[in-house]
C-alpha positions in Angstrom: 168.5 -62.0 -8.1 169.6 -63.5 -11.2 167.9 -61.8 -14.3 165.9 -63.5 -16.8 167.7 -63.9 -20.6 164.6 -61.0 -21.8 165.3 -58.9 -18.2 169.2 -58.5 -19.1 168.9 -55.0 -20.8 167.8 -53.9 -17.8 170.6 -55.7 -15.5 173.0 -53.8 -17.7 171.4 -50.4 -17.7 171.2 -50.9 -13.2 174.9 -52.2 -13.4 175.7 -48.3 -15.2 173.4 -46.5 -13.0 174.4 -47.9 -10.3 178.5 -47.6 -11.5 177.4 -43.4 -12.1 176.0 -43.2 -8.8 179.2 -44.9 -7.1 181.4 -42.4 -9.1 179.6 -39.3 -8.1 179.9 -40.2 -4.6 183.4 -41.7 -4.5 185.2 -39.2 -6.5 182.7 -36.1 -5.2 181.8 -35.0 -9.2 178.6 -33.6 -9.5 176.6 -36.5 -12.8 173.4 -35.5 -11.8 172.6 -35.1 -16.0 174.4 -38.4 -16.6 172.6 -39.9 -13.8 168.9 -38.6 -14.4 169.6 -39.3 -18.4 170.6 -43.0 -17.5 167.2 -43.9 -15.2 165.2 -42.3 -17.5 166.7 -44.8 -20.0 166.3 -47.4 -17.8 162.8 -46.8 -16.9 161.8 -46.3 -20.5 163.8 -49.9 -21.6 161.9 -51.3 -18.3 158.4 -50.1 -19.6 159.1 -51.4 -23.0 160.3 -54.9 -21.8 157.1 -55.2 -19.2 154.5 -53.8 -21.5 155.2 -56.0 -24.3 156.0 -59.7 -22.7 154.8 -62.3 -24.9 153.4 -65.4 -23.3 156.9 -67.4 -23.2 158.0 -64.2 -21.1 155.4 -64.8 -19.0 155.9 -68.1 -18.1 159.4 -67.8 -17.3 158.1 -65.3 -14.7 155.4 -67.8 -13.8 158.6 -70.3 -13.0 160.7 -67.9 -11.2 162.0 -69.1 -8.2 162.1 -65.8 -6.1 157.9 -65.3 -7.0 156.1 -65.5 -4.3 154.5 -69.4 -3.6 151.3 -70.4 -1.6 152.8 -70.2 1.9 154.4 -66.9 1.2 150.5 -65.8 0.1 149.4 -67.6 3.3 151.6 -65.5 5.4 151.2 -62.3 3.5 147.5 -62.1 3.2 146.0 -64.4 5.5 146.0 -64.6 9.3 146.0 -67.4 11.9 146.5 -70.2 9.6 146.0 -73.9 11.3 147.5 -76.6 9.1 145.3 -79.6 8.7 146.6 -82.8 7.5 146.4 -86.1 5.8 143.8 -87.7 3.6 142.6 -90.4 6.1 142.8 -92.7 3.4 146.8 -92.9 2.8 149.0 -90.5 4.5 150.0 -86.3 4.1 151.2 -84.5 1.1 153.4 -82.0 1.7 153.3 -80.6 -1.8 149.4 -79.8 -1.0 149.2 -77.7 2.1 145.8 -76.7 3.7 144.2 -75.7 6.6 141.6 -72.7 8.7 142.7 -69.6 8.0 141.1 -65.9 8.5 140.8 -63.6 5.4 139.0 -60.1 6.5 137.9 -60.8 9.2 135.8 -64.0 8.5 137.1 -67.9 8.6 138.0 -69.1 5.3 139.3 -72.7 4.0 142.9 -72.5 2.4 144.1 -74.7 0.1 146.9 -74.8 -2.7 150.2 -76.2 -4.2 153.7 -75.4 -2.8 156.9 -75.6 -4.4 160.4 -75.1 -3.3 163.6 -72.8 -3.5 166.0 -75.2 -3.1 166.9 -78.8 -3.7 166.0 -79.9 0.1 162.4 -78.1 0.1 161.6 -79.2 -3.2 162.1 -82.6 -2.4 159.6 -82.4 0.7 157.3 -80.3 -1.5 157.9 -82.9 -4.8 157.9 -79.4 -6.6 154.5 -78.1 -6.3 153.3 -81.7 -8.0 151.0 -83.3 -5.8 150.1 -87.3 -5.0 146.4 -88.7 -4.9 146.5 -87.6 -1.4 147.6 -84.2 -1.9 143.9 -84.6 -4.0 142.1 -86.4 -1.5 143.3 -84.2 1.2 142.1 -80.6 -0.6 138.9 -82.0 -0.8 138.4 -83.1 2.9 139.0 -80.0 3.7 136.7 -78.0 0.8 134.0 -80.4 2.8 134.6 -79.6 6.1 134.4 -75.6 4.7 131.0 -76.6 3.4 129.9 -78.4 7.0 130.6 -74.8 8.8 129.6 -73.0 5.9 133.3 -71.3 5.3 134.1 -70.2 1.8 137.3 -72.2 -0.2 140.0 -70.3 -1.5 142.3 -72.6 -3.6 145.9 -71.2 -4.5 147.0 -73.2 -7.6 150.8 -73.4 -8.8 152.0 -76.9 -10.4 153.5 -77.7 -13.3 151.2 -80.7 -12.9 149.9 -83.5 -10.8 152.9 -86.5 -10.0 152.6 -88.7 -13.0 154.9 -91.3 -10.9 154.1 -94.9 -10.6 153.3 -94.8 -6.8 151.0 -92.0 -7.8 149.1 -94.4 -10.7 148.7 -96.9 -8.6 147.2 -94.8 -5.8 144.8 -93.5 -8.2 145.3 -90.3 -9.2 143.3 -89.6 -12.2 140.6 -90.4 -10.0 141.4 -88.4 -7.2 141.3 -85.9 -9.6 138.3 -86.6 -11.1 136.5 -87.2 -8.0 137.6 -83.8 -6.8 136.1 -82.6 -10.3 132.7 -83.8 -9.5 132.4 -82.8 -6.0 133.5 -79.4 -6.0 130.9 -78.5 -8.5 128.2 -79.5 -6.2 130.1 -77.7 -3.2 127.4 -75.9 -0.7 129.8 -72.7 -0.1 131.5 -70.3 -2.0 134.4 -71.3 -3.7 137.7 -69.0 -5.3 140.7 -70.5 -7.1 144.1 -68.3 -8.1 146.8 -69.6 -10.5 149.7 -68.2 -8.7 152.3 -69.3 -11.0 151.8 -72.4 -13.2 148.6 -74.1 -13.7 149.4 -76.9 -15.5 146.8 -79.6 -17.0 144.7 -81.7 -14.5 146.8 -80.8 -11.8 146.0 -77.4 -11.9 142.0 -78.2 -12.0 142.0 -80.7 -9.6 141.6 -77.9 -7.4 140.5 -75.1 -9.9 137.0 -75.6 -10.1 135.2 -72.7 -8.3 132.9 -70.3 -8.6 135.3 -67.6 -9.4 138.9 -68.1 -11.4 141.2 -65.7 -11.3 145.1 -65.2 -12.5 147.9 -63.5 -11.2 149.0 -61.3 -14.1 152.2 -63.4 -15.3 151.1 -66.7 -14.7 150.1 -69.4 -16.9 147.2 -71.9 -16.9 147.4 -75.2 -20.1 146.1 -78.6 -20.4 150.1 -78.8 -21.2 153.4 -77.3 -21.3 154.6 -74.6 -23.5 157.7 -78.1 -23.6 155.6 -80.7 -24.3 153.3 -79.2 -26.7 155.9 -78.2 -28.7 157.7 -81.7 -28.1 154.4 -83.1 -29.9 153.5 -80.7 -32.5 157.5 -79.7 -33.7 159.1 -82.8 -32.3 161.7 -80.4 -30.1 161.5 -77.8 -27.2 163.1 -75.5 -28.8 159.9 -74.1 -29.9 158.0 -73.9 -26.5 158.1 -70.0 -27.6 156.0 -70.5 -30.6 153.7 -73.1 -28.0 153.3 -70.6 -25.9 151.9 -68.0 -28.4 149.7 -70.1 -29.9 148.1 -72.4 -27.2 146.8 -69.1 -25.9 147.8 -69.6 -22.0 148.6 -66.2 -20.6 146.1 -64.4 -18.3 145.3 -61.7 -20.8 144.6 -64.3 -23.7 142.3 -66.3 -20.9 140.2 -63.0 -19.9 139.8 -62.4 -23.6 138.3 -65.6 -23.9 136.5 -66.1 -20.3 138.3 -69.0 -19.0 139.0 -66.9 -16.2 137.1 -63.9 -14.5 139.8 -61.6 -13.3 143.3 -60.9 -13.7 145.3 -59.9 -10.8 147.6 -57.2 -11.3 151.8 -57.6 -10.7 154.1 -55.3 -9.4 155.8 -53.6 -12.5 158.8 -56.2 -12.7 156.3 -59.3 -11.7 155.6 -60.3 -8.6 159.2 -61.9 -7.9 160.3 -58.3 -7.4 157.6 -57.0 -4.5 155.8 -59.9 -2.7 154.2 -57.4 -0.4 152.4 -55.6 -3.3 151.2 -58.7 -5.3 149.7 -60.6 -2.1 147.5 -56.7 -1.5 146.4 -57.3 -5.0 145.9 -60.9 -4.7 143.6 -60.0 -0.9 141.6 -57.3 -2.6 140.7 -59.5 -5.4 139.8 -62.6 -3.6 137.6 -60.7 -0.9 136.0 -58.7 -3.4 134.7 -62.3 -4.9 134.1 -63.9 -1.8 131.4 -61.1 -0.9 129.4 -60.8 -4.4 129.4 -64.9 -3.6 128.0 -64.1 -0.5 125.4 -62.1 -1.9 124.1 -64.4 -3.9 121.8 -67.0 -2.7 122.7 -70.8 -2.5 120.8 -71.9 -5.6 122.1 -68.8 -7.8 125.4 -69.6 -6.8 125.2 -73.3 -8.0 123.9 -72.6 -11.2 125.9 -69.3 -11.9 129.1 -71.9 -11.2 127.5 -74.7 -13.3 126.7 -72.8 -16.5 130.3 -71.0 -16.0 131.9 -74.5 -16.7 129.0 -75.4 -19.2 130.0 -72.7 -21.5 133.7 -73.2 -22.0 134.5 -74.3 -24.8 131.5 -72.7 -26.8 132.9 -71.7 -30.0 131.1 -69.4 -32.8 132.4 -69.4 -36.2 132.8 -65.8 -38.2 
């Protein structure tokens, strides 16, 4: 697995332990000091990397192509998935899968975004960036959940919705829109994760629920760390400096309640141990599905319609 440029000090340090360990054995000389000295080293230089990223870190993990994407969660966490497709207005998207699934035990609705790892799947899957269909499609679905009373669990990762021309002219701002509007007034409990990227009105054309959550290295902005920066500095070079100050990071969003929980990562991010970040990711989402549950119908509509009434509430010092 190729490292990340901020990773590299750590790619060295395994390259030496790694070289010490090969020695001992080859050449039968006893480097246990040298050895034990040199992962304590690297375990010190990996807890200093991992408890300081800064949100451009993050987002490079975000984009990582080994991290796990919605059909890897899908297979990892939920059971007896049924794909279900097309919009019945234009066709399938393939960069929107959804279907039945079981979570726990119970029926659920899955939806979400789903890149690829290689030029031939990210072609079928436009790169996690769906079409108005892709739109249309998620919300068929979220209705059938609400006709047999299943809760909707949305798994979001896209840099964006497809801005191409095929896409305008199908309508997507308002297949976003529409989905906007309807899923506040949705009769069953909703969840949405950002997986990865959540970018702009991609990202919340399937993002708003009763419940918001983050996996703990992803990313969620009404625009890229790139374009901001395009806009505001007139060159990407300082997506860095974007990143820092649009405030897009899962920790910055808690602080500010734009989201309700953030999902823990394995210690390296969740590129490094899919197993361990899909537990989290179950034991998060079931835990909100059943305080949903608990709640009666009308709570639950107003709890989700004052959530979205008070972002953006500011209060002066």
């Amino acid at each position: 697995m190729k490292p990340l440029d901020f990773e590299k000090p750590i790619a060295e340090l395994e390259a030496e332990l790694e070289n010490l360990k090969n020695k001992a054995q080859t050449q039968d000389i006893d480097m246990s000091d040298e050895i034990s000295a040199m992962e304590g080293k690297l375990s010190a230089t990996r807890n200093n990397i991992y408890d300081n990223l800064s949100p451009w870190q993050r987002v490079q993990i975000a984009r990582h192509t080994n991290r796990p994407f919605m059909l890897d969660y899908i297979s990892h966490v939920f059971d007896d998935f049924c794909e279900l497709h097309g919009d019945r207005h234009v066709g399938d998207d393939h960069a929107m899968p959804g279907g039945f699934a079981t979570l726990g035990g119970q029926r659920v609705v899955v939806v979400g975004h789903q890149k690829g790892r290689d030029t031939k799947e990210n072609l079928k899957r436009n790169f996690g960036s769906a079409h108005p269909e892709g739109y249309r499609k998620s919300l068929r679905l979220m209705q059938l959940a609400e006709k047999f009373k299943l809760p909707v669990i949305c798994l979001i990762d896209t840099p964006g919705a497809f801005p191409g021309i095929g896409a305008e002219e199908r309508n997507i701002a308002e297949a976003i829109g529409y989905n906007l509007r309807e899923m506040m007034l949705l009769k069953t409990p909703t969840v949405a994760v950002v997986l990865g990227e959540g970018g702009s009105g991609g990202a919340l054309g399937i993002g708003v629920t009763d419940r918001v959550l983050m996996m703990e290295n992803a990313y969620y902005s009404v625009i890229s760390p790139e374009g901001c920066a395009a806009i505001l500095w007139k060159h990407r070079k300082h997506a860095p400096e974007a990143a820092e100050a649009m405030k897009i990071a899962a920790p910055d969003l808690a602080k500010l309640k734009l989201i309700d929980e953030v999902i823990p990562e394995p210690k390296q991010g969740a590129h490094h141990d899919h197993l361990e970040a899909a537990e989290n990711l179950r034991k998060a989402v079931l835990a909100h599905i059943e305080s949903l549950q608990a709640l009666s119908l009308e709570d639950m509509l107003e709890q989700r319609y004052q959530k979205f009434r008070q972002y953006g509430e500011w209060q002066g010092e």
